[in-house]
Backbone bond lengths (Angstrom), bond angles and torsions (degrees), N, CA, C in turn:
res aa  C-N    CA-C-N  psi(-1)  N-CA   C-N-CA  omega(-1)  CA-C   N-CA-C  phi
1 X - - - 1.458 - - 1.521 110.08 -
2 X 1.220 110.08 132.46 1.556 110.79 161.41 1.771 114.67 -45.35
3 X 1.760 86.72 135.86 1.468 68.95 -177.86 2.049 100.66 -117.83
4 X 1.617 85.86 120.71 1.677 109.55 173.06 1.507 116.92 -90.61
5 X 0.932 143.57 153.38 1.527 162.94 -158.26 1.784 91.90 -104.94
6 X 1.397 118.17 113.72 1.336 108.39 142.31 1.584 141.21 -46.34
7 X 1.405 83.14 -51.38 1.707 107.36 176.10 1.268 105.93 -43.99
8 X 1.538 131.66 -48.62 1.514 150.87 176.38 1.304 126.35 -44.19
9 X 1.955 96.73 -39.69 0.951 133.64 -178.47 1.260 123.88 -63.07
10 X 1.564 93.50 -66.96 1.848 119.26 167.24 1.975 89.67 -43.30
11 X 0.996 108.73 -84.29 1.896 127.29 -152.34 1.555 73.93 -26.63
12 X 1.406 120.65 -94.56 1.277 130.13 -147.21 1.903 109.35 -43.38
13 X 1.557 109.23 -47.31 1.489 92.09 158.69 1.647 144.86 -48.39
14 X 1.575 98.72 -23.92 1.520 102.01 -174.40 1.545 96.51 -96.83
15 X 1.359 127.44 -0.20 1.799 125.76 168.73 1.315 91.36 -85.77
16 X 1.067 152.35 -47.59 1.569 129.26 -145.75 1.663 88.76 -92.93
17 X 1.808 114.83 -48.08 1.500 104.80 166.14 1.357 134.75 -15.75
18 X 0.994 93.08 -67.96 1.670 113.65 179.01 1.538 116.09 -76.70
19 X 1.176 118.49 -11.97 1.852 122.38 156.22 2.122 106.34 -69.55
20 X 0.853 97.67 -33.15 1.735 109.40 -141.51 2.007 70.25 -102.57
21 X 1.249 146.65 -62.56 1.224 119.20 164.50 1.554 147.75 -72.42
22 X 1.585 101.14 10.88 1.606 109.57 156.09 1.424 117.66 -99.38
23 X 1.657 115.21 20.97 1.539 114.29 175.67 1.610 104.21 -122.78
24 X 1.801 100.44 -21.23 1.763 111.42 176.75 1.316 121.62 -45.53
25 X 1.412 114.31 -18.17 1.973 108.43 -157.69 1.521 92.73 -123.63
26 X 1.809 122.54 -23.64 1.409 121.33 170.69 1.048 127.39 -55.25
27 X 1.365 116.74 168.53 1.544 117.48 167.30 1.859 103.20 -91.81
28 X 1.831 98.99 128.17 1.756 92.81 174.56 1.291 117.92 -141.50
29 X 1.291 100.70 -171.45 1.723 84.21 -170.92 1.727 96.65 -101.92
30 X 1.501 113.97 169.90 1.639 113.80 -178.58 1.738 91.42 -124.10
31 X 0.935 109.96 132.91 1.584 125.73 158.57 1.893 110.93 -84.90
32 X 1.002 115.30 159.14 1.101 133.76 168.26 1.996 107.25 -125.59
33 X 1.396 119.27 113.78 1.327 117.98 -168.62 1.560 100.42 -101.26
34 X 2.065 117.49 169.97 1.031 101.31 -163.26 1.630 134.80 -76.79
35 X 1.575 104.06 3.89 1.400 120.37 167.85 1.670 116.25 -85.36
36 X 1.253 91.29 18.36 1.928 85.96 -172.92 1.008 133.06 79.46
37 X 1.740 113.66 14.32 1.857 116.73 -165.76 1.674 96.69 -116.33
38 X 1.121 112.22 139.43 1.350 102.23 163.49 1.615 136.25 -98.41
39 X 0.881 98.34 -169.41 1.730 103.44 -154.42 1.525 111.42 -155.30
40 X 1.820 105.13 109.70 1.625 97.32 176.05 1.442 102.68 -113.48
41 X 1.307 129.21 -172.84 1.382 144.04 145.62 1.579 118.57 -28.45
42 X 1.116 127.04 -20.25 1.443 128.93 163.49 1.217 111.74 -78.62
43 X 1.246 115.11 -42.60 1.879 106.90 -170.30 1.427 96.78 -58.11
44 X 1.731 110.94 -68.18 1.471 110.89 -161.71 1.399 112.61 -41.64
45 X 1.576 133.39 -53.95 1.219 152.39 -166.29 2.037 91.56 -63.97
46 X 1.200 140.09 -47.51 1.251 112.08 177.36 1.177 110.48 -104.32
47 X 1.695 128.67 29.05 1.167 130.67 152.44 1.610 118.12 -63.78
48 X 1.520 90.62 -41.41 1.752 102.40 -165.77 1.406 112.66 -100.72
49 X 1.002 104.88 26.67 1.467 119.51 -152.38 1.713 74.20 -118.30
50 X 1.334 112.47 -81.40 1.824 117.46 -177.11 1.436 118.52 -43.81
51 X 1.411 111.57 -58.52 1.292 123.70 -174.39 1.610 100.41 -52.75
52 X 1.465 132.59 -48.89 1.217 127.62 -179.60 1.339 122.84 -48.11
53 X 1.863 104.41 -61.51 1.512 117.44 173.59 1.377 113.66 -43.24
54 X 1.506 127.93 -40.32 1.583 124.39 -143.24 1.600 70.66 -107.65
55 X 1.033 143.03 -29.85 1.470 119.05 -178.37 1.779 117.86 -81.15
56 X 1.580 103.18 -7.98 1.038 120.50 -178.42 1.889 110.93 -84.96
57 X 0.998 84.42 -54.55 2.218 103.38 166.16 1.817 125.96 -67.21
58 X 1.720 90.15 -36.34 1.629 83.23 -161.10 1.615 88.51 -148.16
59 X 1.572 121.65 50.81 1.197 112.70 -176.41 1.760 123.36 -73.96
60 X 1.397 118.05 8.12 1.401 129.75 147.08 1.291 118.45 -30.33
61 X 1.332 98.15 -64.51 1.610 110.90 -165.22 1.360 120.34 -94.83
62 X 1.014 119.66 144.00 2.017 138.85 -149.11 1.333 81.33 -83.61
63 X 1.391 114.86 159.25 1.545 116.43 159.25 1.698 110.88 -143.98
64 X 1.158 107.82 128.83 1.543 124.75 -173.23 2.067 94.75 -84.80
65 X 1.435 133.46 115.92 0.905 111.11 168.65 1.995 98.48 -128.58
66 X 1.102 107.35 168.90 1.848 102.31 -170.98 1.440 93.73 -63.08
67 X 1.754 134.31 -62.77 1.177 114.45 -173.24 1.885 130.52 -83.31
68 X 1.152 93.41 32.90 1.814 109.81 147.33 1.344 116.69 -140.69
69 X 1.583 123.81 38.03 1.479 127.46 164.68 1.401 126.98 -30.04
70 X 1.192 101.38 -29.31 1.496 103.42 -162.98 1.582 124.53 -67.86
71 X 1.148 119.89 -8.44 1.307 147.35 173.05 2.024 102.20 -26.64
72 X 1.110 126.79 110.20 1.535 114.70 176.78 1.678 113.92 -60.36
73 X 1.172 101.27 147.52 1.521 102.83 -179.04 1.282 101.42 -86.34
74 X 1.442 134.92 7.68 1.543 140.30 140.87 1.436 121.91 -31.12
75 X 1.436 84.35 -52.07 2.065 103.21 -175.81 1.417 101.07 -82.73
76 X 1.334 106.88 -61.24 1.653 103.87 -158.57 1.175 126.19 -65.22
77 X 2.007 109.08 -9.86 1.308 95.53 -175.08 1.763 122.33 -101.36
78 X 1.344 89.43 53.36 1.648 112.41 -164.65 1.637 104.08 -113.78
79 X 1.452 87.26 -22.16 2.015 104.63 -154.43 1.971 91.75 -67.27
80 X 1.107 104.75 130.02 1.594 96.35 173.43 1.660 109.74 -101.28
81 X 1.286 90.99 -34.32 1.751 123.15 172.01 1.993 126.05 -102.75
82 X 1.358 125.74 86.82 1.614 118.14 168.90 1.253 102.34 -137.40
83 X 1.282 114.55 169.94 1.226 142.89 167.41 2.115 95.11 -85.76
84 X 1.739 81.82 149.32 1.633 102.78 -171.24 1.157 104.97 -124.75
85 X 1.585 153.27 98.53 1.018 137.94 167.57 1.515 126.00 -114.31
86 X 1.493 100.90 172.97 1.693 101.94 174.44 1.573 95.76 -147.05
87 X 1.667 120.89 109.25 1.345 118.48 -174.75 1.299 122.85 -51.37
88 X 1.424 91.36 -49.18 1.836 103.80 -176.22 1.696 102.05 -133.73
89 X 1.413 106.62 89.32 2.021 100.88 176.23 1.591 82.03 -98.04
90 X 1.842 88.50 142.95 1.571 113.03 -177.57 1.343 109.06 104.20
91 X 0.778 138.38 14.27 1.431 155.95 174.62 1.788 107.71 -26.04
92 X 1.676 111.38 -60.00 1.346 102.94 165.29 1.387 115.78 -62.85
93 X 1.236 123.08 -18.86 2.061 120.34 -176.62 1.191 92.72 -66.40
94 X 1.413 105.41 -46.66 1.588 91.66 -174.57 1.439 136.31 -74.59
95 X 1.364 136.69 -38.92 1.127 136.17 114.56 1.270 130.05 10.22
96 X 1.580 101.06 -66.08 1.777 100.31 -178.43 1.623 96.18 -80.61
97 X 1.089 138.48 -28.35 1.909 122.31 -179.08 1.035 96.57 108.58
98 X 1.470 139.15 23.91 1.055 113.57 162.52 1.686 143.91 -137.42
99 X 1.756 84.91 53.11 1.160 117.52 157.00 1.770 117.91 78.06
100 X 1.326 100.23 -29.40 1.621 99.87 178.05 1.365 122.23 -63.18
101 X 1.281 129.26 26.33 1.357 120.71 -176.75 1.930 113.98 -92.42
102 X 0.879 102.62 175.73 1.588 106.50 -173.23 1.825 126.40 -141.17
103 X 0.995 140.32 176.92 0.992 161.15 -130.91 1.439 96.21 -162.13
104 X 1.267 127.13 92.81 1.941 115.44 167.87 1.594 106.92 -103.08
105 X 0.984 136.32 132.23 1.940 127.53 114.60 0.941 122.13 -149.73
106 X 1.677 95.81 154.49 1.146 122.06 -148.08 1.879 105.67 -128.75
107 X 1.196 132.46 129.45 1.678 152.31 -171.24 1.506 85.70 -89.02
108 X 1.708 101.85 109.85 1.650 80.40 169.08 1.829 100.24 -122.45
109 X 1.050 133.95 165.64 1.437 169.05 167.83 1.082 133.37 -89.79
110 X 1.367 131.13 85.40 1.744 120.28 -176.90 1.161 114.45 28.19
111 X 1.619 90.12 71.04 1.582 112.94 177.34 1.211 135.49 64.94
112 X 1.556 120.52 -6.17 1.024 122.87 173.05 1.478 125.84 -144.96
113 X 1.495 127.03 148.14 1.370 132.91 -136.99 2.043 95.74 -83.82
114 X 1.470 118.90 121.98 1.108 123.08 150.88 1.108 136.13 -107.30
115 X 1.633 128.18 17.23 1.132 137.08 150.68 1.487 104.19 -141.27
116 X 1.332 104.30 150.25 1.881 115.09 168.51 1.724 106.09 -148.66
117 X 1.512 88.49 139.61 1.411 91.02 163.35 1.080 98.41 -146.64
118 X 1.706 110.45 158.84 1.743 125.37 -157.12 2.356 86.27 -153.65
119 X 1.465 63.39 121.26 1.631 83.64 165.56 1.781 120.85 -142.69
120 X 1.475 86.68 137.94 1.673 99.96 -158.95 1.462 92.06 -104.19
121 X 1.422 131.69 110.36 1.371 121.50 -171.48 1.436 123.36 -77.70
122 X 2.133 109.86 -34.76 1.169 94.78 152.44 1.290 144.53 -70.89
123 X 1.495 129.56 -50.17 1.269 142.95 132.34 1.928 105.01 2.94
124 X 1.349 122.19 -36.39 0.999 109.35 -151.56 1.869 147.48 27.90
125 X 1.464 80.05 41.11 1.697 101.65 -177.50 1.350 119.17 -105.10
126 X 1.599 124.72 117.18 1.687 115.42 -176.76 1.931 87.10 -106.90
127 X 1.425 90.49 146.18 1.451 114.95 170.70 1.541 105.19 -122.16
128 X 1.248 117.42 140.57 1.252 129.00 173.81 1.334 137.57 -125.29
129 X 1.036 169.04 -154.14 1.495 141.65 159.76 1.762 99.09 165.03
130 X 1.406 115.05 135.94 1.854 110.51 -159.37 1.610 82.57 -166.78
131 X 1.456 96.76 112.45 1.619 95.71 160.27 1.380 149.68 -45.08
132 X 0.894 134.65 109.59 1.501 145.14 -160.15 1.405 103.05 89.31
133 X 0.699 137.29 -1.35 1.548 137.88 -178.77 1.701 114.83 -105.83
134 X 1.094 128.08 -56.74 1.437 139.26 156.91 1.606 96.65 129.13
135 X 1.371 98.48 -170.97 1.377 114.64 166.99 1.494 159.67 -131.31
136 X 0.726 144.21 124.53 1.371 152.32 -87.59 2.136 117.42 -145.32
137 X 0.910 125.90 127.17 1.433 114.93 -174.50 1.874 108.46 -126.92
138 X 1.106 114.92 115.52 1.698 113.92 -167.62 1.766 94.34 -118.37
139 X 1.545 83.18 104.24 1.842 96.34 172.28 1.751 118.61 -83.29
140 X 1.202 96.60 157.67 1.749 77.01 -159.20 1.574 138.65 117.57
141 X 1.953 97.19 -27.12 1.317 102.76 -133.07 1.788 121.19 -45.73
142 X 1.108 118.25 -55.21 1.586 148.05 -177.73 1.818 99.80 -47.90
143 X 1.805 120.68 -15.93 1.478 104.00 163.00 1.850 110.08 -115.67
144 X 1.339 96.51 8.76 1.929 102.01 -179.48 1.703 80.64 -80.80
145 X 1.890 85.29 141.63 1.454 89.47 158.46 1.253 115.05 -140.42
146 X 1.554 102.95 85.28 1.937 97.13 -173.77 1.531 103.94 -90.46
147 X 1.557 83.52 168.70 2.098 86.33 -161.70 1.723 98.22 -115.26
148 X 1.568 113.20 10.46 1.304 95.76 175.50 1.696 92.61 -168.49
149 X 1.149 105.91 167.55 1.305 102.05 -178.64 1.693 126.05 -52.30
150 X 1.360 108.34 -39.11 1.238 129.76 -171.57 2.072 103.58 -39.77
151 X 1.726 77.73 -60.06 1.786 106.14 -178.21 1.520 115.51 -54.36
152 X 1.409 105.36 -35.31 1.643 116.83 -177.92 1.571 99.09 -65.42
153 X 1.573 116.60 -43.45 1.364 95.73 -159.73 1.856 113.01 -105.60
154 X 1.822 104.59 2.78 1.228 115.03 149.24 1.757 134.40 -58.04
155 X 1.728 96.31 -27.29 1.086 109.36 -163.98 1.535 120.87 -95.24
156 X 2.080 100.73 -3.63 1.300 124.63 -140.55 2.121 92.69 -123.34
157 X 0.950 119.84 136.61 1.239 101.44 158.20 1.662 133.71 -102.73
158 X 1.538 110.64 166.89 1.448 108.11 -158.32 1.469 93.09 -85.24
159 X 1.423 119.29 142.62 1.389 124.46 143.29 1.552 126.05 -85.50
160 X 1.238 115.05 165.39 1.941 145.33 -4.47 1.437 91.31 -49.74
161 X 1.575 126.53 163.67 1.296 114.89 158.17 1.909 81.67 -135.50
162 X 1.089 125.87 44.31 1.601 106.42 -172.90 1.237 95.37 162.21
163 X 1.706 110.15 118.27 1.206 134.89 156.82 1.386 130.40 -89.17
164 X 1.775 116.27 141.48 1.296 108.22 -162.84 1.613 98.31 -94.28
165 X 1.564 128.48 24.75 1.469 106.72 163.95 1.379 104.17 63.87
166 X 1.598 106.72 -168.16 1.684 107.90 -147.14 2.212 92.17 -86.81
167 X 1.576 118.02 -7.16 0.976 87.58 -165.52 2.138 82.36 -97.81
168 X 2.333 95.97 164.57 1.403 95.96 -177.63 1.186 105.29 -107.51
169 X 1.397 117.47 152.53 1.995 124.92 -158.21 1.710 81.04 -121.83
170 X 1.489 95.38 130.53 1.122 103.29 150.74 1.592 114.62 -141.22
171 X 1.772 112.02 146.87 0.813 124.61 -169.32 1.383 115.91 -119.23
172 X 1.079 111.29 125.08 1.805 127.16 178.12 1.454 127.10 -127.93
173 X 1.354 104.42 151.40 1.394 120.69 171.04 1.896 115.91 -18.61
174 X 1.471 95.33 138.75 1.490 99.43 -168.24 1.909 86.08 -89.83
175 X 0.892 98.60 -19.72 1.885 89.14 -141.74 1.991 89.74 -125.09
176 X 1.176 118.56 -2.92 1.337 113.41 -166.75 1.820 109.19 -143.10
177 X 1.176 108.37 37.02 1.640 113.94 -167.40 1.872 93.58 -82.81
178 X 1.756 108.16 137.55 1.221 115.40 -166.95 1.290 101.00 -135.35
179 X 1.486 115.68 167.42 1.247 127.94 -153.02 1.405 103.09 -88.73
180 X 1.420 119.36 -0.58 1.511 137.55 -167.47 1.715 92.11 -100.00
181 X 1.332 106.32 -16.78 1.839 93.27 -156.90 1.460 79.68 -105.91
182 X 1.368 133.46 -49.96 1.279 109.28 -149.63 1.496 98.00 -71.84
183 X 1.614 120.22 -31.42 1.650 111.02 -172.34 1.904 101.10 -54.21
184 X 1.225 113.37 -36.30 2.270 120.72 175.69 1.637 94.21 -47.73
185 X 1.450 127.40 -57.54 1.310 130.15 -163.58 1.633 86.49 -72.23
186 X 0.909 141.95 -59.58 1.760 136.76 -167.33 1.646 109.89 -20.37
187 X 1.536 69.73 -79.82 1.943 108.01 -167.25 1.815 98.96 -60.28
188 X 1.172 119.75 -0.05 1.383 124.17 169.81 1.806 124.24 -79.82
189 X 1.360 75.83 -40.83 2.001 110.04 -176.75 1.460 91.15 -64.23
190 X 1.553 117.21 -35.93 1.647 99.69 -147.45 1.669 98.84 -57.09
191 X 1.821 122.30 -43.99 1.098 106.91 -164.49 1.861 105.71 -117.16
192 X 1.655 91.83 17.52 1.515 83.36 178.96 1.844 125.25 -144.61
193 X 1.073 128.53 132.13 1.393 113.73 -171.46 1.849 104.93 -72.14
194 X 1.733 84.66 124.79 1.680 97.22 -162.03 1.445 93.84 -118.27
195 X 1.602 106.22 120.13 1.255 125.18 146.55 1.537 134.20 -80.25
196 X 1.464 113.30 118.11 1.743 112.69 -170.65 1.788 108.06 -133.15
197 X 1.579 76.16 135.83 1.622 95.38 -167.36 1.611 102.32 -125.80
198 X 1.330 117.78 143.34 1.200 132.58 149.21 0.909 141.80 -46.01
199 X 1.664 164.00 161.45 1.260 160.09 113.92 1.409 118.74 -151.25
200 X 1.113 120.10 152.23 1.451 131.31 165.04 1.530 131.43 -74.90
201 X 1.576 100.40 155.40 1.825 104.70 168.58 1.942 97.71 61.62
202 X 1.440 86.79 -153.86 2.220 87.12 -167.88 1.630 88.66 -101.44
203 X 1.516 127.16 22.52 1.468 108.89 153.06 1.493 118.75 -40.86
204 X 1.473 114.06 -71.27 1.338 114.40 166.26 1.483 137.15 -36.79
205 X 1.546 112.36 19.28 1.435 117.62 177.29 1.762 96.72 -119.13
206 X 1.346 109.73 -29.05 0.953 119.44 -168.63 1.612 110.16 -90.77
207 X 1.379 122.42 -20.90 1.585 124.79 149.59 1.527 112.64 -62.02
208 X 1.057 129.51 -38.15 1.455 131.19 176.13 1.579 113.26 -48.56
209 X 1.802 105.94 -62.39 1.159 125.04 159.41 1.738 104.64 -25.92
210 X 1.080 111.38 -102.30 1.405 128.57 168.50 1.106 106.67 1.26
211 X 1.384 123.00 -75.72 1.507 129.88 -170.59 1.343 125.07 139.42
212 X 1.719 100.30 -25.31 1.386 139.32 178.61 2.016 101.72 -34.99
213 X 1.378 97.19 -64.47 1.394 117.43 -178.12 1.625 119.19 -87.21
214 X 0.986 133.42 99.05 1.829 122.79 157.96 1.597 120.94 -47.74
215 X 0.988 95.25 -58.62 1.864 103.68 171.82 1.573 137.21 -108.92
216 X 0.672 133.02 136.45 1.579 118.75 164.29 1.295 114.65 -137.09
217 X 1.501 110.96 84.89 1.800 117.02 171.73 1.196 115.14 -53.69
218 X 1.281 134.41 120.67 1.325 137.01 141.71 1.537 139.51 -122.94
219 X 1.887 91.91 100.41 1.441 123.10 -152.69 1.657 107.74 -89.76
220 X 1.648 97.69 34.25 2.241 89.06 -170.23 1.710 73.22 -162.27
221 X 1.261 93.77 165.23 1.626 117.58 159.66 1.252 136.20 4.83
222 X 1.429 121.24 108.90 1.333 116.32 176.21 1.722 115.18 -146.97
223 X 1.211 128.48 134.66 1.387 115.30 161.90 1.430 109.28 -85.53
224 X 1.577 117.37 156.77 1.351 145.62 123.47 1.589 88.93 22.20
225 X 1.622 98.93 -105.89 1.720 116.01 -162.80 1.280 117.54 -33.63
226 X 1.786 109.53 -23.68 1.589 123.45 -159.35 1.275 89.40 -72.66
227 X 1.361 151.74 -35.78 1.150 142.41 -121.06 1.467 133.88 -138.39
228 X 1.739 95.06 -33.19 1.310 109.55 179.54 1.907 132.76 -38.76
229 X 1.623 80.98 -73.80 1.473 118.04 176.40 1.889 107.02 -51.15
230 X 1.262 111.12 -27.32 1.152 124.54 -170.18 1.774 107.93 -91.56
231 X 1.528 113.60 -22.50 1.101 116.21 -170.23 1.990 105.39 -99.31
232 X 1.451 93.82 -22.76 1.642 99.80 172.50 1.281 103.28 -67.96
233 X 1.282 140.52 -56.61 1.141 151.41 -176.58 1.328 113.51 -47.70
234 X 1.485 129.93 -66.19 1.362 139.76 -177.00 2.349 91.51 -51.73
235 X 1.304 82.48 -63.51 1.659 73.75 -161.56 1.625 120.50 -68.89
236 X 1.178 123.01 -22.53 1.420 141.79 161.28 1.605 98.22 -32.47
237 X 2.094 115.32 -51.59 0.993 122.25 166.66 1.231 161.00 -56.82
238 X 1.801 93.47 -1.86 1.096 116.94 -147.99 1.650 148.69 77.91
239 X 1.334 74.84 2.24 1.831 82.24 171.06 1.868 125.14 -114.50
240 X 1.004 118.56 -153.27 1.291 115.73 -170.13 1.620 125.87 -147.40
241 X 1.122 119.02 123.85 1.432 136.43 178.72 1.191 123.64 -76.48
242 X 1.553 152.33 22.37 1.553 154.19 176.13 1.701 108.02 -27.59
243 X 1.510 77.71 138.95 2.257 88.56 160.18 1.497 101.14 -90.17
244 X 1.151 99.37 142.49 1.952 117.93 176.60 1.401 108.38 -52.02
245 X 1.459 127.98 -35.84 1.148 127.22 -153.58 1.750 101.11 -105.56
246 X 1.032 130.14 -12.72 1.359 125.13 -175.18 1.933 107.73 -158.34
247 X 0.549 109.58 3.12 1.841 118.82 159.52 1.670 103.84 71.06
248 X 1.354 107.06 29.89 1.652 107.14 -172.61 1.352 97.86 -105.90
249 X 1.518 106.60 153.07 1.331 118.49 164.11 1.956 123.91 -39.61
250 X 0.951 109.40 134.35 1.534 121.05 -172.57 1.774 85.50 -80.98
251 X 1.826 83.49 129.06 1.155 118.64 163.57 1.651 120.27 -118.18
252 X 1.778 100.75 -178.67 1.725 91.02 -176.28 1.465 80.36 -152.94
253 X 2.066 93.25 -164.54 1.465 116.37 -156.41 1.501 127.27 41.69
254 X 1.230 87.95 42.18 2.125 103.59 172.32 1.454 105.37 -88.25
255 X 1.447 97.41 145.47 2.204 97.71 -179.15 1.681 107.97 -39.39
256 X 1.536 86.14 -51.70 1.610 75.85 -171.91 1.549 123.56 -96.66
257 X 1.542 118.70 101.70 1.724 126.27 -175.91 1.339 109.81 -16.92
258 X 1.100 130.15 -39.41 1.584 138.30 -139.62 1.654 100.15 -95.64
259 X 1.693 91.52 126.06 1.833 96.59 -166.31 1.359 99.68 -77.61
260 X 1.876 106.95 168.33 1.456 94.11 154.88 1.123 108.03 -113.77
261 X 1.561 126.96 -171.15 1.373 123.87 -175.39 1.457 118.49 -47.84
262 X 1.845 95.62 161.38 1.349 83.57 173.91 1.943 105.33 -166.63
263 X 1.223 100.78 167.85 1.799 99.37 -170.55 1.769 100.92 -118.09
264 X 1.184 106.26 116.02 1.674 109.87 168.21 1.278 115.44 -83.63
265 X 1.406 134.84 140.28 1.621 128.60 -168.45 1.561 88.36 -165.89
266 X 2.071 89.78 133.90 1.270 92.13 169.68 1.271 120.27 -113.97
C-alpha cells in the first residue's frame, strides 16, 4: 500500500473544513449541474482547497474528485493508484442547515478504497479508516493537535465502540429514501424489532462503523466520490460493503461514475 500520512490527512480535511464553513452562515448562490446535483461556493472552495494540498503532499498520484469529473476514462483507467474525493457530499444538508455534510477522501487501489477519511466540519468529527490498521473516530478534531500519525491515532478512538444489543438500527438516506429500501426495512421487522434512523451525506457509513447502525441499504443513486471514503471506513471496521445485484465487494473506476445499489453491514 502506498504509504499516506493520516496526520496529512486530518490537516488537509480541516483546510477544506474551514473553506466550506466561511460560506455556511453567508448568503450564496446554488447552481443546479447537468446531472441534477447542485453546487454552491463551498464545494468549489474545498475542491481546490484538497486538490492543491494532495498535489502539494502526494503529487504522484492522479486524483479523481466530483468537481473535476471530467477526466476520460481513457486516462483513468490506467490509474492503479488515486485519490477519490467528494469536497462537500450532502450538499442539500448543507443548504438546508443542518449540518450533516462531509468532507470524504479516499486512496484507492486496484479499484478499491484502502484508506478513507470523512470529516464533518460542523459536527467537528474526523473518521478515519486504513486497512489493516482499523478504524478510528477523533472528536474534537480542528483543536487535537497530533504531530504525527502515531499521536493522531493515540488521540483518536478505535471503532465499533457500541453495540446495538438484540434490537437492529438501520440507518438511511435523509434526502433519498426509496421504495426498494423501505420494502429491506419491512422484510427486517418480519423477524426482528427494527429501529430506523435518518442521516445525511456518508455520516451514515460512519454510524455503521461505530456500531450505532447494523445496516445501511442504499437502493437509489450514488456517485463514485459518494462512497469511497465511506467504504474504507465501514470495512477498515470490520464490516462490509456488497453490490445489490451480485453480493460482491464494491468496486470503483468504472466508465460509468454512477454506483449501483448497495447494502452496508457491520
Amino acid at each position: 500500500m502506498i504509504n499516506v500520512s493520516l496526520k496529512i490527512m486530518l490537516d488537509i480535511s480541516l483546510k477544506a473544513g474551514r473553506e466550506i464553513l466561511q460560506v455556511y452562515d453567508k448568503d450564496y448562490s446554488i447552481e443546479t449541474k447537468s446531472d441534477g446535483s447542485l453546487l454552491t461556493e463551498a464545494d468549489r472552495r474545498s475542491h481546490q482547497t484538497i486538490i492543491k494540498q494532495l498535489q502539494d503532499a502526494y503529487g504522484e498520484i492522479p486524483i479523481l474528485s466530483e468537481e473535476g469529473s471530467e477526466i476520460p476514462y481513457t486516462k483513468r483507467k490506467h490509474w492503479s493508484v488515486f485519490f477519490l474525493v467528494d469536497p462537500l457530499d450532502g450538499t442539500k444538508e448543507f443548504i438546508s442547515k443542518n449540518g450533516e455534510f462531509t468532507v470524504n477522501i479516499a486512496l484507492m487501489e486496484d479499484g478499491y478504497p484502502v484508506l478513507g477519511v470523512i470529516y464533518a466540519p460542523v459536527l467537528d468529527v474526523f473518521y478515519f479508516g486504513q486497512s489493516g490498521l482499523g478504524t478510528f473516530k477523533l472528536e474534537a478534531a480542528s483543536r487535537a493537535a497530533p504531530f504525527d500519525d502515531k499521536a493522531l491515532i493515540e488521540q483518536s478512538k478505535k471503532l465499533p465502540i457500541t453495540d446495538s444489543g438484540d434490537v437492529i438500527n438501520v440507518i438511511a438516506s435523509r434526502s433519498h429514501m426509496s421504495e426498494e429500501t423501505e420494502a429491506f426495512i419491512e422484510k427486517l421487522r418480519n423477524d426482528h424489532v427494527v429501529d430506523v434512523a435518518a442521516a445525511g451525506s456518508s455520516l451514515k457509513f460512519c454510524l455503521v462503523a461505530e456500531g450505532k447502525a447494523d445496516y445501511y441499504p442504499r437502493y437509489a443513486p450514488t456517485m463514485e466520490w459518494d462512497t469511497a471514503a465511506g467504504q474504507a471506513i465501514v470495512e477498515a471496521a470490520g464490516g462490509t460493503m456488497l453490490r445489490y445485484e451480485d453480493h460482491e465487494r464494491f468496486y470503483y473506476n468504472q466508465e460509468n461514475l454512477k454506483n449501483g445499489w448497495f447494502l452496508v453491514k457491520r
